[in-house]
Biotite code that builds the C-alpha atoms (Angstrom):
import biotite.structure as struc

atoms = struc.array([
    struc.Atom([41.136, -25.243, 6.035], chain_id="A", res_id=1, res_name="UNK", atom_name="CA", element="C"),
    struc.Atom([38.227, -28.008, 5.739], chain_id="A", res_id=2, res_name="UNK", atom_name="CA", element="C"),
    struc.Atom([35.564, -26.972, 2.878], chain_id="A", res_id=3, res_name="UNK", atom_name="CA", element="C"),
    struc.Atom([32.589, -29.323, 3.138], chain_id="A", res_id=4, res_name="UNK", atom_name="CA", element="C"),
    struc.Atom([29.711, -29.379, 0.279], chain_id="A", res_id=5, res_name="UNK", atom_name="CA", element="C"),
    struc.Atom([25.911, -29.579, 1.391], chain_id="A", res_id=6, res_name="UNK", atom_name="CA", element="C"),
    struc.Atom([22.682, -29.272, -0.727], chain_id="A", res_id=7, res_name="UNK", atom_name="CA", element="C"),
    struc.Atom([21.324, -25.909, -0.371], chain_id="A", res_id=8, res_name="UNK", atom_name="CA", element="C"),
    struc.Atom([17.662, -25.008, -2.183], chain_id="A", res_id=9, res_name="UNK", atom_name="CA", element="C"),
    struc.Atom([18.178, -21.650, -3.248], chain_id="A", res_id=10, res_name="UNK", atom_name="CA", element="C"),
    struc.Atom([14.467, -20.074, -4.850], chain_id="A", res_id=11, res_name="UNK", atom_name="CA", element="C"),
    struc.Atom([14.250, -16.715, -6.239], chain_id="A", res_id=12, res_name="UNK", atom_name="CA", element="C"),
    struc.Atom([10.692, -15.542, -6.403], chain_id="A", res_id=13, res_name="UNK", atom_name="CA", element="C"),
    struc.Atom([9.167, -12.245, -7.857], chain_id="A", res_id=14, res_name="UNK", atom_name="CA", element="C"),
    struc.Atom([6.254, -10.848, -5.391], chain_id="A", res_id=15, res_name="UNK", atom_name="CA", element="C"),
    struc.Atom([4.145, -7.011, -6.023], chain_id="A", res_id=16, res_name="UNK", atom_name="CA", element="C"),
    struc.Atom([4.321, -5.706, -2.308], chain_id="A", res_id=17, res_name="UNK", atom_name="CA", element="C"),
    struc.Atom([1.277, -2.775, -2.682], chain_id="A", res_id=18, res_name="UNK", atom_name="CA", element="C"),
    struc.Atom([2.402, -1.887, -6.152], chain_id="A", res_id=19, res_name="UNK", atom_name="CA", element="C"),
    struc.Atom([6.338, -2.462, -5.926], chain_id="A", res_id=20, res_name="UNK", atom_name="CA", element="C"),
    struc.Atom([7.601, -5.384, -7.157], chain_id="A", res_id=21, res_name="UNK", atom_name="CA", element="C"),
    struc.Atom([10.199, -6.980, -5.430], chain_id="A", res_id=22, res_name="UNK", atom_name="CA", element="C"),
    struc.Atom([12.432, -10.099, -6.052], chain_id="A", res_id=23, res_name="UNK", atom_name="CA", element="C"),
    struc.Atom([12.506, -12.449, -2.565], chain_id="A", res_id=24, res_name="UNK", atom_name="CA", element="C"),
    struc.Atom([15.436, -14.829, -2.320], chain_id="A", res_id=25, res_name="UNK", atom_name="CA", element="C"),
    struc.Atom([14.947, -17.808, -0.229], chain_id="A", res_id=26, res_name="UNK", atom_name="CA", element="C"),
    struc.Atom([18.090, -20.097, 0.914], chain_id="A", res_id=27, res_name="UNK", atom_name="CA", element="C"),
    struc.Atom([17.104, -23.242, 2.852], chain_id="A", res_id=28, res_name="UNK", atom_name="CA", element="C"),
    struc.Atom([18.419, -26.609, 3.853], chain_id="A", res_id=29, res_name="UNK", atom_name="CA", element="C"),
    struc.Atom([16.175, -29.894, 3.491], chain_id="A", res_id=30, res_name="UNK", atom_name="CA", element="C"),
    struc.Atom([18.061, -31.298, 6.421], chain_id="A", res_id=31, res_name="UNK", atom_name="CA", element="C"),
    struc.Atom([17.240, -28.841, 8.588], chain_id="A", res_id=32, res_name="UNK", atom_name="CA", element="C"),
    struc.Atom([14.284, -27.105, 8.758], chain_id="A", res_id=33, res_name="UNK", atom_name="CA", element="C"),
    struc.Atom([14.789, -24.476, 10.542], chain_id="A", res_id=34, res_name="UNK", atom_name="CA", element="C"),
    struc.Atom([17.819, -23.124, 7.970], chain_id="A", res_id=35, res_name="UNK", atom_name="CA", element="C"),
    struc.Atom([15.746, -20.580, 6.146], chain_id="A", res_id=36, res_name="UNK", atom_name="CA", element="C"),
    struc.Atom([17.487, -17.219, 5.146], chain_id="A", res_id=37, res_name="UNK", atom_name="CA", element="C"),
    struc.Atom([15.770, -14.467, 3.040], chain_id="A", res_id=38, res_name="UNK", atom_name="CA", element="C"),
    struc.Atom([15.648, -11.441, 1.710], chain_id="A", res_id=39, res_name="UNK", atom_name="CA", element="C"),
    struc.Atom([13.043, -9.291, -0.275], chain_id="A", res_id=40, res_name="UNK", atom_name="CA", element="C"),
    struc.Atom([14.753, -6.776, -2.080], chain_id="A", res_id=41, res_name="UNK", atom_name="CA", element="C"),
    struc.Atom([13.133, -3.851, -4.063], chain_id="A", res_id=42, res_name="UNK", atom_name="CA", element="C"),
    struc.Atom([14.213, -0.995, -6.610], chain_id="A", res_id=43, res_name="UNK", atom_name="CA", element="C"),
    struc.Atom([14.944, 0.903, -4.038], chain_id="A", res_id=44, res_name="UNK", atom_name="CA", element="C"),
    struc.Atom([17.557, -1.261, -2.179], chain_id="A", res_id=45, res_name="UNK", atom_name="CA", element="C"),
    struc.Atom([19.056, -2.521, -5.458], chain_id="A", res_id=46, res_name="UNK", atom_name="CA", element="C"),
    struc.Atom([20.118, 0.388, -6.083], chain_id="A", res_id=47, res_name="UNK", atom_name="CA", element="C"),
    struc.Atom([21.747, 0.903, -3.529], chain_id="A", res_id=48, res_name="UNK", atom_name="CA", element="C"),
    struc.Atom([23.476, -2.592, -3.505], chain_id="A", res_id=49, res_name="UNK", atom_name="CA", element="C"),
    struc.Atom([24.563, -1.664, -6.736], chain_id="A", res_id=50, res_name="UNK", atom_name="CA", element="C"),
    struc.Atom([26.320, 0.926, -6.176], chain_id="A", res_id=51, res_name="UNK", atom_name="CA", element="C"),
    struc.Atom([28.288, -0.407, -3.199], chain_id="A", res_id=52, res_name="UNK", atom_name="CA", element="C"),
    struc.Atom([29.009, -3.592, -4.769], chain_id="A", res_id=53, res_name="UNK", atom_name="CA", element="C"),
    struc.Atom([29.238, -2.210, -8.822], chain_id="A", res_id=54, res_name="UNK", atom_name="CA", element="C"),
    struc.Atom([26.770, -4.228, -10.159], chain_id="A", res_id=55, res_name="UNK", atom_name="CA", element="C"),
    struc.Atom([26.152, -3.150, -13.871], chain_id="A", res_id=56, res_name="UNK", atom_name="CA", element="C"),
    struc.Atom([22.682, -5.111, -14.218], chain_id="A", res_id=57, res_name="UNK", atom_name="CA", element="C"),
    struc.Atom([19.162, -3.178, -14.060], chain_id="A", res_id=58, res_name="UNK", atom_name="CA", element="C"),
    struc.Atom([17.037, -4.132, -11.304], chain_id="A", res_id=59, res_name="UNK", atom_name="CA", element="C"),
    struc.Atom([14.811, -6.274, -13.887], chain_id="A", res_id=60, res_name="UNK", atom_name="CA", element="C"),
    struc.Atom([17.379, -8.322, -15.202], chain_id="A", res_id=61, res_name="UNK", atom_name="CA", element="C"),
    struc.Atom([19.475, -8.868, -11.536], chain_id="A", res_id=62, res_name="UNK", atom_name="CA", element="C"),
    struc.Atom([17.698, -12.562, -11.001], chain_id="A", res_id=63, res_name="UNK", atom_name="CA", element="C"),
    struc.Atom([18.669, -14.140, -14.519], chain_id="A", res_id=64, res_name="UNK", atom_name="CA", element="C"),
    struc.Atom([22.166, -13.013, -14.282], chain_id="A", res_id=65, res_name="UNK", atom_name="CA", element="C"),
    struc.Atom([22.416, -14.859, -10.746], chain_id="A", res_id=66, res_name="UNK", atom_name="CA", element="C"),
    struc.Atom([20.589, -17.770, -11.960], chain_id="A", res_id=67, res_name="UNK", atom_name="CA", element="C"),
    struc.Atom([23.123, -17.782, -15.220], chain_id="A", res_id=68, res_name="UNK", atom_name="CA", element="C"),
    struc.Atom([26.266, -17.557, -12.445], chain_id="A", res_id=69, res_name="UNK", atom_name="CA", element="C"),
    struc.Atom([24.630, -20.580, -10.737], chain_id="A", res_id=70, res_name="UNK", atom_name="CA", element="C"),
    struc.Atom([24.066, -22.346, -13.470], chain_id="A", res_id=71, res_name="UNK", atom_name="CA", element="C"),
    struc.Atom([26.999, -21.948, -15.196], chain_id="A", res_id=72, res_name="UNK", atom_name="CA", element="C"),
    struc.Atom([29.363, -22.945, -12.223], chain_id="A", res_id=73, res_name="UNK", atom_name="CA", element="C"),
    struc.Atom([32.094, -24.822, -13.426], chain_id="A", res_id=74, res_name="UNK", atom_name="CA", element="C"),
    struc.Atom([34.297, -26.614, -10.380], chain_id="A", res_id=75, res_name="UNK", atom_name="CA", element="C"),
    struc.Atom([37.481, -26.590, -13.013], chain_id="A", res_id=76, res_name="UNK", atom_name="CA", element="C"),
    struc.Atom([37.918, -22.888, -13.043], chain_id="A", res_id=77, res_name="UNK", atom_name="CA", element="C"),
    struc.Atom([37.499, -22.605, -9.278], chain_id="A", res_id=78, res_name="UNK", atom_name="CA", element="C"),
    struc.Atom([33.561, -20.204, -9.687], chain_id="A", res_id=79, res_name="UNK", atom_name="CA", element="C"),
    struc.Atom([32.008, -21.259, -6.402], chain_id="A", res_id=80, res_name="UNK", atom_name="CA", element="C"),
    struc.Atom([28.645, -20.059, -4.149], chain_id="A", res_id=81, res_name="UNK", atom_name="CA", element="C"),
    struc.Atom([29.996, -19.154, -0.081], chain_id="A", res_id=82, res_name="UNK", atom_name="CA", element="C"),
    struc.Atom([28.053, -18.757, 2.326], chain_id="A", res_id=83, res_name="UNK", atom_name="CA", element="C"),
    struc.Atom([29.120, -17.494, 5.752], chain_id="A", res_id=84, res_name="UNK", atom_name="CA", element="C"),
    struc.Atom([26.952, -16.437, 9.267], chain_id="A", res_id=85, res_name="UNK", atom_name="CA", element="C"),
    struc.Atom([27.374, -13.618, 11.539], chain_id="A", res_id=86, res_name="UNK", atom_name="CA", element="C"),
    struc.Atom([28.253, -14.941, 15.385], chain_id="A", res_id=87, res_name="UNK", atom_name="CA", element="C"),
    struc.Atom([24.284, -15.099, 16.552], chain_id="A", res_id=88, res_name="UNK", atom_name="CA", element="C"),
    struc.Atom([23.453, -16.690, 12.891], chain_id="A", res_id=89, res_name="UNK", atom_name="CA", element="C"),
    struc.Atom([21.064, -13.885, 11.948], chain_id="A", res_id=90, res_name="UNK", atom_name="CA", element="C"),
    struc.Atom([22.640, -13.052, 9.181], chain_id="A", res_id=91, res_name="UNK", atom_name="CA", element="C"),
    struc.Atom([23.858, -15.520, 6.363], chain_id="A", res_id=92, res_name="UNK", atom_name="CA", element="C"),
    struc.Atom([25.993, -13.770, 3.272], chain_id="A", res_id=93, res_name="UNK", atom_name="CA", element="C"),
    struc.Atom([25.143, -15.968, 0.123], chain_id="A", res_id=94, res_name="UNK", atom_name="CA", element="C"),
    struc.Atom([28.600, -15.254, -2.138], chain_id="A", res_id=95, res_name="UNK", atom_name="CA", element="C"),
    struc.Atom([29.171, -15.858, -5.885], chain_id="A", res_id=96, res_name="UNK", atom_name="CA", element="C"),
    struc.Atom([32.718, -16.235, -6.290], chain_id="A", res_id=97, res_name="UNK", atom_name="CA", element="C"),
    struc.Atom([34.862, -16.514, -9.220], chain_id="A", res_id=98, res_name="UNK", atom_name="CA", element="C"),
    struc.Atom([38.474, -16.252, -9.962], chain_id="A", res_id=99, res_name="UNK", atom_name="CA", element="C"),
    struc.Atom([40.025, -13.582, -11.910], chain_id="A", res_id=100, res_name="UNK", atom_name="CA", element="C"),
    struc.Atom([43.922, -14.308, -12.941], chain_id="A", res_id=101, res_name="UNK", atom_name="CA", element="C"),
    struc.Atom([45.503, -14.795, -9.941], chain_id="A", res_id=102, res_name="UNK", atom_name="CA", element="C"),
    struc.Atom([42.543, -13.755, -7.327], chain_id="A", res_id=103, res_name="UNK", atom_name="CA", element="C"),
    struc.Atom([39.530, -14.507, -5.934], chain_id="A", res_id=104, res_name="UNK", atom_name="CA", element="C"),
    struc.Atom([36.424, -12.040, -5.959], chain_id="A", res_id=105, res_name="UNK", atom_name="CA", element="C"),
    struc.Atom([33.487, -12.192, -4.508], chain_id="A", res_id=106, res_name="UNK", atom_name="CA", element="C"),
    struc.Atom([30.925, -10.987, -7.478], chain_id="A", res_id=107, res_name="UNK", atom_name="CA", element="C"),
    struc.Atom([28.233, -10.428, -5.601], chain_id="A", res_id=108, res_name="UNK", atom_name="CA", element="C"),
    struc.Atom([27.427, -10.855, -1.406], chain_id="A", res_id=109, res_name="UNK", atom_name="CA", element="C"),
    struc.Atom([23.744, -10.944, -0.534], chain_id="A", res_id=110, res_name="UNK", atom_name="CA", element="C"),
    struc.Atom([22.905, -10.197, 3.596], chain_id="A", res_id=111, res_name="UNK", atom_name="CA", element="C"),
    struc.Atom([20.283, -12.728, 3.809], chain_id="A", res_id=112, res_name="UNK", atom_name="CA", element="C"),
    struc.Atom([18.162, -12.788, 7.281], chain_id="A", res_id=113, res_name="UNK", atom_name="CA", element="C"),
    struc.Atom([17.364, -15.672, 9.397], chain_id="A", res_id=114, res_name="UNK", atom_name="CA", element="C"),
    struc.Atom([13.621, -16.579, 8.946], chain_id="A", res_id=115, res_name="UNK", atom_name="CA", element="C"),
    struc.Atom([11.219, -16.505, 12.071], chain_id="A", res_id=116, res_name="UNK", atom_name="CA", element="C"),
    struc.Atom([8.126, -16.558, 13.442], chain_id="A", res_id=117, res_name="UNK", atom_name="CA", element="C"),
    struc.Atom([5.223, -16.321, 10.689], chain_id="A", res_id=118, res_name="UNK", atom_name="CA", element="C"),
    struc.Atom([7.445, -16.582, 7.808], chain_id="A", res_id=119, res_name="UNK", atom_name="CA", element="C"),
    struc.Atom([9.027, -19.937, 9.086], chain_id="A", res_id=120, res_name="UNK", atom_name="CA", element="C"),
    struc.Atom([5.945, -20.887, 9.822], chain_id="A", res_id=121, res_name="UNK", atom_name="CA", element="C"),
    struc.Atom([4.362, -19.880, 6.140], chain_id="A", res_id=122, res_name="UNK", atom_name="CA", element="C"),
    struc.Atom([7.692, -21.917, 4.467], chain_id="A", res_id=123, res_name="UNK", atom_name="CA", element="C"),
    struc.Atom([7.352, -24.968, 6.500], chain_id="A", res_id=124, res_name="UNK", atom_name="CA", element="C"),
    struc.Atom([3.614, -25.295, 5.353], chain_id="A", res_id=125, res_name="UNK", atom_name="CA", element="C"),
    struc.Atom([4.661, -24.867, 2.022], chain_id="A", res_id=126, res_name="UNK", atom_name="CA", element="C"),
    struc.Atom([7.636, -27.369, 2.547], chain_id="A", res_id=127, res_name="UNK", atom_name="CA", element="C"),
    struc.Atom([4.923, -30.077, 4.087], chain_id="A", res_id=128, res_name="UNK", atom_name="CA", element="C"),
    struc.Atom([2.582, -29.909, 1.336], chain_id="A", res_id=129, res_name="UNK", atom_name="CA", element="C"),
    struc.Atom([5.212, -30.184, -1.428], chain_id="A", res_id=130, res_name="UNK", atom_name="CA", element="C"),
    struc.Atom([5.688, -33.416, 0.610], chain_id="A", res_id=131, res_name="UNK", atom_name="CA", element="C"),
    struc.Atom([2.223, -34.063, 0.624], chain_id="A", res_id=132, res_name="UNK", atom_name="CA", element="C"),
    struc.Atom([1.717, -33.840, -2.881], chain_id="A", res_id=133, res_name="UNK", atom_name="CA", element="C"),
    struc.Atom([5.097, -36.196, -4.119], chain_id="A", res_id=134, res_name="UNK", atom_name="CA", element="C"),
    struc.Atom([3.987, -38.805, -1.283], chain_id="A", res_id=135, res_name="UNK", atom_name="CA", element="C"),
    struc.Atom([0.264, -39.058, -2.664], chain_id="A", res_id=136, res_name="UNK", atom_name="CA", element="C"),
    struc.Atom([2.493, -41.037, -6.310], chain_id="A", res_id=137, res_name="UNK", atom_name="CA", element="C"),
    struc.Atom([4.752, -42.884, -3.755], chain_id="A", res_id=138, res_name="UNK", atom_name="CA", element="C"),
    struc.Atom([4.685, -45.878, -1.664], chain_id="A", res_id=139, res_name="UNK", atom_name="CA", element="C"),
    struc.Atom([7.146, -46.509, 1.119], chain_id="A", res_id=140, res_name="UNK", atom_name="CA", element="C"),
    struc.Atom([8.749, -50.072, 0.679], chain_id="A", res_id=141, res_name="UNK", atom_name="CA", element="C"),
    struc.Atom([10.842, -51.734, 3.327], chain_id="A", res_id=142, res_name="UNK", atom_name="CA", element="C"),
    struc.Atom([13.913, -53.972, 2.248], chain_id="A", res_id=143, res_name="UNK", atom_name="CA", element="C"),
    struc.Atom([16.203, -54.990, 4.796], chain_id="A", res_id=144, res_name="UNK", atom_name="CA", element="C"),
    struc.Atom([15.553, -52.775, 7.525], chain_id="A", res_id=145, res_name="UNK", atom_name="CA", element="C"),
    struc.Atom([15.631, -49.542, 5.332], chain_id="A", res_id=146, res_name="UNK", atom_name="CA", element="C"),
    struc.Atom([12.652, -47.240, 4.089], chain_id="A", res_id=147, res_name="UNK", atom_name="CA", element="C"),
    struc.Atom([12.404, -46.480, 0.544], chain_id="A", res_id=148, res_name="UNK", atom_name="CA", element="C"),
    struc.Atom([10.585, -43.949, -1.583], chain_id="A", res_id=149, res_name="UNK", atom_name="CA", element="C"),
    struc.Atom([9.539, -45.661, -4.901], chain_id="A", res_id=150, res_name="UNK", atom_name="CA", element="C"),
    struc.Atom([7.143, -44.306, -7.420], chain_id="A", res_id=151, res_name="UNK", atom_name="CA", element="C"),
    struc.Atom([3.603, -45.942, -7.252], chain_id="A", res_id=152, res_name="UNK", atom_name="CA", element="C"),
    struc.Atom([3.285, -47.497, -10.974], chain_id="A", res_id=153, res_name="UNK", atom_name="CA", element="C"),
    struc.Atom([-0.969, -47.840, -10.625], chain_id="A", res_id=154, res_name="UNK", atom_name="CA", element="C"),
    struc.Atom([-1.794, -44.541, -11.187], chain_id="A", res_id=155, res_name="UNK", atom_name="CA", element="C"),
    struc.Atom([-3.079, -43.422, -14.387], chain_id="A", res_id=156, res_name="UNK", atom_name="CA", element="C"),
])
């Protein structure tokens, strides 16, 4: 078995569709533009995610407790993200796994869709004017052969 470790950008956002609210999570790869994997999930389909996977936080509270999983990870106990793709890569299951005695569980599995069309096209905008922005207090320098990024020191 070969694990390999990548940077993945993982956003959690909280939208009012009409006058639902909703909680969007967004995974995405800087490397590769086109990785983008969401999901919008409301009251509605929490609940039922709850029940199938026994989730005992409200609806309200579901984000932080993620957010404290990820940010708690700790690589010496073995707690872990997964992700893995159906065969046509539609579908991308984002995993939190931790280790209980002698087993591995998966906490919580999230179906999270391949992005297309308008919405790839909304989060690459988004993507090139976050760019945009961190170039406009940068200057590219070139030492031996190689481009760097440095931080322009003239502006107030």
């Amino acid at each position: 078995i070969r694990f390999s470790r990548i940077h993945l950008n993982f956003k959690i956002e909280e939208r009012q569709n009409r006058a639902e609210k909703e909680f969007v999570f967004c995974l995405s790869r800087d490397e590769d533009p086109l990785y983008v994997y969401m999901l919008a999930l409301r009251r509605n389909d929490y609940e039922l995610l709850k029940r199938e996977q026994e989730l005992d936080a409200d609806f309200d509270a579901f984000p932080k407790r993620i957010i404290d999983f990820v940010t708690c990870l700790d690589s010496s106990c073995g707690s872990h993200l997964r992700t893995g793709s159906t065969d046509d890569s539609s579908v991308l299951k984002f995993e939190l796994v931790g280790k209980m005695g002698f087993k591995w569980v998966t906490i919580l599995s999230l179906p999270l869709q391949k992005v297309t069309d308008k919405a790839l096209v909304s989060h690459l905008v988004e993507r090139i004017t976050k760019y945009q922005v961190r170039l406009r207090f940068c200057c590219i320098v070139t030492v031996a052969g190689a481009h760097l990024l440095l931080p322009r020191h003239d502006i107030p």
